[in-house]
C-alpha positions in Angstrom: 61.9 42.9 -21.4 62.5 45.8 -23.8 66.3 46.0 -24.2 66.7 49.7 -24.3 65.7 50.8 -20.3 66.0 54.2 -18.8 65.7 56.3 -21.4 62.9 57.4 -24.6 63.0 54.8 -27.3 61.9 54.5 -30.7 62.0 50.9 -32.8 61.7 50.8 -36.2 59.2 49.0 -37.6 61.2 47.2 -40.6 65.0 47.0 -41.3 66.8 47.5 -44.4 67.6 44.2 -45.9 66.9 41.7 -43.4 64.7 40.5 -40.1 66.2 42.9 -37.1 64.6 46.4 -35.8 67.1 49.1 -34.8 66.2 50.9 -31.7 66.6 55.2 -32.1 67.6 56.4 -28.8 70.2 58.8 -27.4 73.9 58.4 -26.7 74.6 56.9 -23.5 71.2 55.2 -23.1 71.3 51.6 -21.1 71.4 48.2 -23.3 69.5 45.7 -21.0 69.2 41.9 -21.3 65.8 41.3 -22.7 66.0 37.9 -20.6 67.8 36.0 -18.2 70.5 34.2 -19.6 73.9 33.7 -20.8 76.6 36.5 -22.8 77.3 34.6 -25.8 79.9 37.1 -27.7 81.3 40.2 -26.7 83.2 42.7 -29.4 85.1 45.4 -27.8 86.8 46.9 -30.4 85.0 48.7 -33.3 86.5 47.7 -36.8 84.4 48.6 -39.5 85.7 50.6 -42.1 83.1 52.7 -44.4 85.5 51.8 -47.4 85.4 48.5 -47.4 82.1 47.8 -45.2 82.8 44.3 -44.2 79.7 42.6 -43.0 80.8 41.0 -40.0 82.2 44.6 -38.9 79.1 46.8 -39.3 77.8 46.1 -35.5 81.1 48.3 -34.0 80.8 47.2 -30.0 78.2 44.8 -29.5 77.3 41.9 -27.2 74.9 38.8 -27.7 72.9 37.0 -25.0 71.4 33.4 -25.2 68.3 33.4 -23.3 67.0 30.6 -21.1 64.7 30.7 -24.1 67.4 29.1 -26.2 67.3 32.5 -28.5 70.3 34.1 -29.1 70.0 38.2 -28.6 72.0 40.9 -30.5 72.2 44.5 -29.9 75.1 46.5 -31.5 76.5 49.6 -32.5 77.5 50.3 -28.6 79.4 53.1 -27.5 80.9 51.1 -24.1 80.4 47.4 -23.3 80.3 46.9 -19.1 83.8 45.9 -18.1 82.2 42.9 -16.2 80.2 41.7 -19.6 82.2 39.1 -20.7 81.0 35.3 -22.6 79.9 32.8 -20.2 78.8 35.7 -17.8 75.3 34.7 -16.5 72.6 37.7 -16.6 69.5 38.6 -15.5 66.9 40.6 -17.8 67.6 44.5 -17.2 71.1 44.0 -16.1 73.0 46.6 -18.4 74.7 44.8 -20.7 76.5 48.3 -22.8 75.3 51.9 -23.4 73.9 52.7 -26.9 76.5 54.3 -29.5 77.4 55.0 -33.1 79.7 52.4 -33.4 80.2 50.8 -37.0 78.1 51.3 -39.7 76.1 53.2 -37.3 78.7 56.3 -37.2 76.7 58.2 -39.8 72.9 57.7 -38.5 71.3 59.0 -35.5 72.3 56.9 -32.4 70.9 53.4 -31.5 70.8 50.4 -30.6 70.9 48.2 -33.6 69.0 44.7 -31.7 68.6 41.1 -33.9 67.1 37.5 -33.2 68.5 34.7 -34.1 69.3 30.8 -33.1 72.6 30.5 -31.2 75.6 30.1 -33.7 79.2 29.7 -34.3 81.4 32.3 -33.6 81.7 34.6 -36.5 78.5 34.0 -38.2 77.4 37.4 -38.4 74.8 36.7 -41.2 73.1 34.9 -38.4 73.8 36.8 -35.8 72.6 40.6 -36.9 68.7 38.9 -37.3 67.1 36.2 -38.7 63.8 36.6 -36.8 61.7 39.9 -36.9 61.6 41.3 -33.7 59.1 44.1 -33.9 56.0 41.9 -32.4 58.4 41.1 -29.7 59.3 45.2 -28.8 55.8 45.7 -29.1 54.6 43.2 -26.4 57.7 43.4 -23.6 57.2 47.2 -24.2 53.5 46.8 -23.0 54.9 44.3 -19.7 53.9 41.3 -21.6 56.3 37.9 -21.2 56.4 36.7 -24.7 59.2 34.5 -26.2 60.3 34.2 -29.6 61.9 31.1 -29.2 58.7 29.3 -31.6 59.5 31.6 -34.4 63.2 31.3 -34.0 62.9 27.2 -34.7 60.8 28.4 -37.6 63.4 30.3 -39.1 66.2 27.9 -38.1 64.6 25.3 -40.5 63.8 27.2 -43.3 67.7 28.4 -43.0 68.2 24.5 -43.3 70.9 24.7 -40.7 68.9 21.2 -38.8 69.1 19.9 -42.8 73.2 20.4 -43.5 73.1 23.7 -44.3 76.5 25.3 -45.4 75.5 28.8 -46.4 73.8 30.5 -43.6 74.8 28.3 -40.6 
């Protein structure tokens, strides 16, 4: 389902510099597992500094959920994570998972929710993590109530990584 529920909601239709979509809406707005599944990571406190702009920082508060699917699910710059979201924590899609911030990078835009997919991964692989997969065809169809997975496309991009094939830089 579309992870943004309860409020108006705008996706971008590209990202700067890599496959993810960040979601405009306002402050407060409900983060919602897209599927049932599992929380994969949880980051509670919001490091990123605009001077040095570490990469694995940027997402401020975010949480991760690996769906049934087998797709891992990323949506960041959070202002609150639920106090019951924690890794390992089973969820059904729509539970709130976090309300939409400005956390990292984010502090300096309008407010949303920035939302990657990827494979599942290591902890601390945040060149992973933040998208690997475009999800705009995704939005698009659970926006209009349709049950579509991108698990097919994430395999895809899993092998042209080369993480089945030894990979060392992006896996």
């Amino acid at each position: 389902m579309f992870p943004v529920g309860g409020c108006k909601a705008s996706a971008s239709q590209s990202h700067h510099d890599y496959p993810a979509s960040d979601i405009f809406a306002a402050v407060g707005c409900r983060f919602v597992a897209p599927v049932d599944g599992r929380v994969d990571e949880v980051t509670r406190v919001d490091s990123w500094n605009p001077r040095t702009n570490v990469g694995r920082d940027r997402g401020g508060l975010s949480v991760s959920v690996v769906g049934v699917d087998g797709v891992r699910y990323y949506g960041s710059h959070l202002s609150q994570v639920g106090t019951d979201i924690k890794p390992g924590l089973q969820v059904r899609a729509g539970q709130t998972l976090g309300l939409i911030g400005k956390t990292g990078s984010a502090r300096f835009t309008p407010s949303h929710l920035h939302f990657g997919i990827s494979w599942p991964t290591a902890a601390g692989r945040w060149w992973i993590r933040r998208g690997a997969v475009a999800p705009q065809p995704f939005l698009a169809a659970w926006r209009q109530g349709k049950s579509t997975s991108p698990a097919r496309a994430v395999a895809r991009a899993r092998t042209s990584y080369g993480v089945d094939h030894g990979c060392r830089a992006y896996c």
